[in-house]
N, C-alpha and C positions, 0 to 999 in steps of 0.2 A: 601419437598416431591419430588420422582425424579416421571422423565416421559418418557416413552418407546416412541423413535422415529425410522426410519428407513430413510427419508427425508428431507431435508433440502432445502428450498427454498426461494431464495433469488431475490426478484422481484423489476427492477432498474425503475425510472420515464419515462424514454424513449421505458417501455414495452419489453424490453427485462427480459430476466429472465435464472436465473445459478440455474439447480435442483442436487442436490449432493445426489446419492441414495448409500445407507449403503449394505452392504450385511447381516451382522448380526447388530441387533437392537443396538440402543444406547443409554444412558441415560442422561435428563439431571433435572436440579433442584437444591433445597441446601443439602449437602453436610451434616452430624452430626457435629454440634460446635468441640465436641471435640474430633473427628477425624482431623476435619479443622488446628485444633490448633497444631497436633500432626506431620500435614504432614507441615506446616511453622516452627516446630522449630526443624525438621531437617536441620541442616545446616551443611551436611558434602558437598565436594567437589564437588561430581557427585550431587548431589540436588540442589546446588546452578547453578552450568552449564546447568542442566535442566529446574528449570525456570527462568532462561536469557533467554534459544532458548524459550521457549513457551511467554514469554514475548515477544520478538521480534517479532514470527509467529502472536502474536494479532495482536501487534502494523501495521505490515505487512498488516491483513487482512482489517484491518478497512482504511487503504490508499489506499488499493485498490476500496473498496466501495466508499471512499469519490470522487475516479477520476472518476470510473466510472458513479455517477451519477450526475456529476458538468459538464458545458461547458467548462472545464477548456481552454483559445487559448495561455496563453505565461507560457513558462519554462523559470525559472531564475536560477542560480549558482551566489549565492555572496561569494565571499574571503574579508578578512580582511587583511591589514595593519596593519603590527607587529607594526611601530610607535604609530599608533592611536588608537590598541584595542588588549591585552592579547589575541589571540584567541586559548591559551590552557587555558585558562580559562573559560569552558563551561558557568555558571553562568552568568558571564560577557557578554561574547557575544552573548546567546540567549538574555539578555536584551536589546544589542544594537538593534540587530535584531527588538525585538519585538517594540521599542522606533520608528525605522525608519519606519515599517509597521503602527502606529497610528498616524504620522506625515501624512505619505502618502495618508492616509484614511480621515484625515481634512482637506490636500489640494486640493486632487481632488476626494474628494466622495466617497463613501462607494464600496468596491468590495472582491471579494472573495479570500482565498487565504489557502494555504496549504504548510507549507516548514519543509523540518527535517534537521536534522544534519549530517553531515560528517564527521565521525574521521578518519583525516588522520594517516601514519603510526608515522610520527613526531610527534604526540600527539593536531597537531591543527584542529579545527573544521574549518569548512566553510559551509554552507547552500544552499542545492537545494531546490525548489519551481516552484508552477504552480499557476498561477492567472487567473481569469475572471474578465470582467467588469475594468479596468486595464490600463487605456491607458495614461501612461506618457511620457515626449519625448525620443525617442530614438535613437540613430546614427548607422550609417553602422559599423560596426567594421573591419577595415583594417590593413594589415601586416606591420610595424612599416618601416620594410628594401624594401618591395617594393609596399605599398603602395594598393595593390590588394584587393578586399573584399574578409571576409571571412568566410569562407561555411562549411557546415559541413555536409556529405550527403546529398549534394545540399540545403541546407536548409540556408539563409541567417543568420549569426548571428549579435547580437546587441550588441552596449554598453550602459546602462544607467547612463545615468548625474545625477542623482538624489540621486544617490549609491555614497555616499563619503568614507565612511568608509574602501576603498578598493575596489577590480575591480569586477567588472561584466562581463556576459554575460545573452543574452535573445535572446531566441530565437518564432516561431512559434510551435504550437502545431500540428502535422499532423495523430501521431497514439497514443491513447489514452492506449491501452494497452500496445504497447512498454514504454510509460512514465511510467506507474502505475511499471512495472516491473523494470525501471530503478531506479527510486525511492526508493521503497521502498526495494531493493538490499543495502541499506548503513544504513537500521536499522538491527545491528548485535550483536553477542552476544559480543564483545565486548566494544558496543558502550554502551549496557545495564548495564556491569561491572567498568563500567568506574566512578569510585570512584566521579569524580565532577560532577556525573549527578545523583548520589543519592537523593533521593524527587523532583529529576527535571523535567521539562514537556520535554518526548521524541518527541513531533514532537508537527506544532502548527497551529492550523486551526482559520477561523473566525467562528462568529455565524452566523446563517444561512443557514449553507450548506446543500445541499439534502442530504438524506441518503437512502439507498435502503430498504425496506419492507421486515424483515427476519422471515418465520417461520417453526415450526417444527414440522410434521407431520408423521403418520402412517399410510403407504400407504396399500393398501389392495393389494392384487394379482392382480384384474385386474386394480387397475391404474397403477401399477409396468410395466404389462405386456405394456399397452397405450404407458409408455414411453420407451420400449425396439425398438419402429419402430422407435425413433429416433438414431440419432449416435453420442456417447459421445466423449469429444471431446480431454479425461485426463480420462485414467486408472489407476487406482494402484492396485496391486494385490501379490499372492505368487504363485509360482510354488509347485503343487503336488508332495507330495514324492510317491506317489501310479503309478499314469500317466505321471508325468512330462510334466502335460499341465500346462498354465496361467488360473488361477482362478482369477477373480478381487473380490476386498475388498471393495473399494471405484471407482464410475464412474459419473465422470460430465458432464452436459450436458447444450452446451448454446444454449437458444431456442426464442421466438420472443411469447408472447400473446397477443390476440385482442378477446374481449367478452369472455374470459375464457378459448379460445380454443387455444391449442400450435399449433406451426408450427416451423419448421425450414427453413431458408432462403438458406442454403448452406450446402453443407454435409462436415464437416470436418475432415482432416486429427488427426484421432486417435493418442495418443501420449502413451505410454503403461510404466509404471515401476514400478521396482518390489518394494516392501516393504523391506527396509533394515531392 
């Protein structure tokens, strides 16, 4: 059965909340079996590139969710040692991966963690990630020829000893959406195409992690109009062929709730684009 929405609200642990308001209504629910079946066993070229990106954009939106509502404090980047691990071997080296994260988890306790894959253009993977709860030993990371620590928009970076498999860096966590963006910028459509990662898990979290409160709703006029006194903070839209003004389509809004009531903390810089 589908179901008329116009709103979409997505409410995080720390009470913040992202409302996404439609312009024209959307639908959501299941689909007719056998319509379902009809639009999966087109597999011509533009279908199949199509849902890579919508694959991707999931995979995308749900790492965002996970960062936003985790304390995530250390970002990690591990590479592999061509010696000691195929690492165009996707199969392979998410194993290793995953082998060295349950090691780590029975030597020093249960903590949180979220990493995906990185296809590079050479065809090898290597793995970024954020942890919480997290705290193994780590060293200054210094420039081999003069010896200097080294920083990375001011930001100290680390090596971890614990990382044999190949080199490391780890760093502090300081802006959680710049990471969230950073991240999930290297689930792409060809990371989705990528013949060894067929039935394979594209990104890998622990259990437990928070997840944000999503639901889907049909706003009446005047709560539409409620949240028009705030200011969104991502437009998309299309220009009028009548006026050749911006009409928006979709407008998000990140907003702060306590006892039910929104507020905004800050007015932000509107970001506008069109609908290609």
């Amino acid at each position: 059965m589908l179901e008329e929405y116009n709103t979409k609200i997505i409410s995080y642990p720390d009470g913040s909340v992202e409302i996404i308001k439609y312009k024209s209504p959307r639908l959501r629910g299941s689909l007719d079996l056998k319509s379902s079946r009809s639009i999966e066993a087109d597999n011509s070229e533009a279908k199949r590139k199509q849902r890579a990106l919508d694959q991707a954009y999931r995979i995308k939106r749900k790492l965002k969710y996970y960062i936003a509502s985790n304390d995530f404090n250390l970002f990690w980047t591990l590479t592999f040692d061509d010696k000691k691990v195929n690492a165009k071997n996707y199969a392979h080296s998410r194993k290793r991966l995953s082998a060295w994260l349950k090691y780590q988890r029975e030597k020093y306790g249960k903590f949180g963690y979220l990493f995906i894959p990185e296809l590079h253009k050479s065809g090898r993977i290597h793995f970024h990630g954020v942890t919480v709860n997290f705290e193994p030993p780590l060293v200054e990371a210094r420039s081999k020829r003069t010896n200097r620590l080294i920083k990375k928009h001011g930001i100290q970076i680390y090596n971890a000893e614990n990382w044999q498999d190949g080199y490391s860096t780890v760093s502090n966590i300081e802006d959680k959406a710049k990471t969230s963006g950073y991240i999930s910028k290297y689930i792409s459509k060809d990371l989705i195409e990528m013949p060894s990662t067929y039935n394979q898990p594209r990104y890998f979290v622990s259990r437990g992690l928070k997840t944000p409160n999503i639901s889907y709703e049909d706003w009446n006029n005047k709560q539409l109009e409620q949240l028009e006194q705030f200011k969104p903070s991502f437009v998309v839209g299309n220009t009028s062929n009548e006026t050749m003004e911006f009409e928006p389509n979709v407008s998000i809004y990140h907003l702060n709730t306590s006892n039910g009531q929104l507020s905004q903390s800050e007015s932000p810089e509107t970001v506008y684009k069109l609908k290609d």
